[in-house]
C-alpha positions as CSV (number, residue, x, y, z in Angstrom):
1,X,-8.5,-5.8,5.6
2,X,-10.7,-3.3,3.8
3,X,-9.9,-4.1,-0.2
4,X,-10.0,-6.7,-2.8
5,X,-7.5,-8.1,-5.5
6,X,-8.1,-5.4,-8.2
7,X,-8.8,-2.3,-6.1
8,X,-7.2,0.7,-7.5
9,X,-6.1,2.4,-3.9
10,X,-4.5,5.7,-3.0
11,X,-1.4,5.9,-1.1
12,X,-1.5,8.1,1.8
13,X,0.3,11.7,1.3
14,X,2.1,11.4,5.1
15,X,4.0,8.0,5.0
16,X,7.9,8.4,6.2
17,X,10.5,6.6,5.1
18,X,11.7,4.2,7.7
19,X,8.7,4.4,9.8
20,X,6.3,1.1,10.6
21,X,2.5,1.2,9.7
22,X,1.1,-1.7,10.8
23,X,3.8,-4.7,10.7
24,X,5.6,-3.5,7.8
25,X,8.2,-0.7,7.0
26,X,7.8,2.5,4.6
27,X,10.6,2.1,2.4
28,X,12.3,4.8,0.0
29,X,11.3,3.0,-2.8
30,X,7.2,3.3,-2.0
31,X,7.8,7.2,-1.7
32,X,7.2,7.9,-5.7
33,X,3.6,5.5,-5.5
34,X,0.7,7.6,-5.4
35,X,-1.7,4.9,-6.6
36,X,-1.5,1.1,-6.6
37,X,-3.5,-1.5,-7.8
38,X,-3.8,-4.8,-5.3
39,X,-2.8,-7.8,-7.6
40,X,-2.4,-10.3,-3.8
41,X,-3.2,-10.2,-0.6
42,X,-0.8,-11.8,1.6
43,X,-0.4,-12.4,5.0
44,X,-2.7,-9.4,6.0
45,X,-0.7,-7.2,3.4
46,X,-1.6,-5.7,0.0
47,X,0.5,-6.5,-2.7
48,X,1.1,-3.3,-4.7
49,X,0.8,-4.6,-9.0
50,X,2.9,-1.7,-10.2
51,X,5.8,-1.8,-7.7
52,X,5.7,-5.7,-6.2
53,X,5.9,-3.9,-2.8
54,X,3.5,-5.0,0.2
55,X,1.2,-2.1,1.8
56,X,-0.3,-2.4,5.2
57,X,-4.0,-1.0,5.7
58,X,-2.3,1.7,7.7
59,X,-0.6,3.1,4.4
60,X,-3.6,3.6,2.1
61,X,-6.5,6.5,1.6
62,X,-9.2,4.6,0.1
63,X,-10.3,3.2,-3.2
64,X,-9.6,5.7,-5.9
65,X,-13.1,7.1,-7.6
């Protein structure tokens, strides 16, 4: 657990859809998220503001600069 609430974070470029990172699934619907902004963290997961989705460490590429 590497960020805060409020880190603006980029997505990593080479997430599947269907595939687990970490303990939680790539869905179809995180595909178009380049960037997300952590608004919770829950349960050792990063709740995405823009999108409500949760993001695993395993799924992001640093804070954006």
């Amino acid at each position: 657990m590497g960020y805060k609430v409020n880190d603006k974070v980029n997505v990593k470029k080479n997430l599947k859809v269907g595939q687990m990172y970490g303990k939680d699934r790539f869905v179809k619907y995180m595909k178009d998220t380049k960037v997300i902004t952590i608004k919770a963290i829950e349960y050792g997961e990063y709740v995405a503001n823009e999108n409500g989705f949760s993001y695993t460490d395993e799924m992001i590429d640093g804070v954006v600069v």
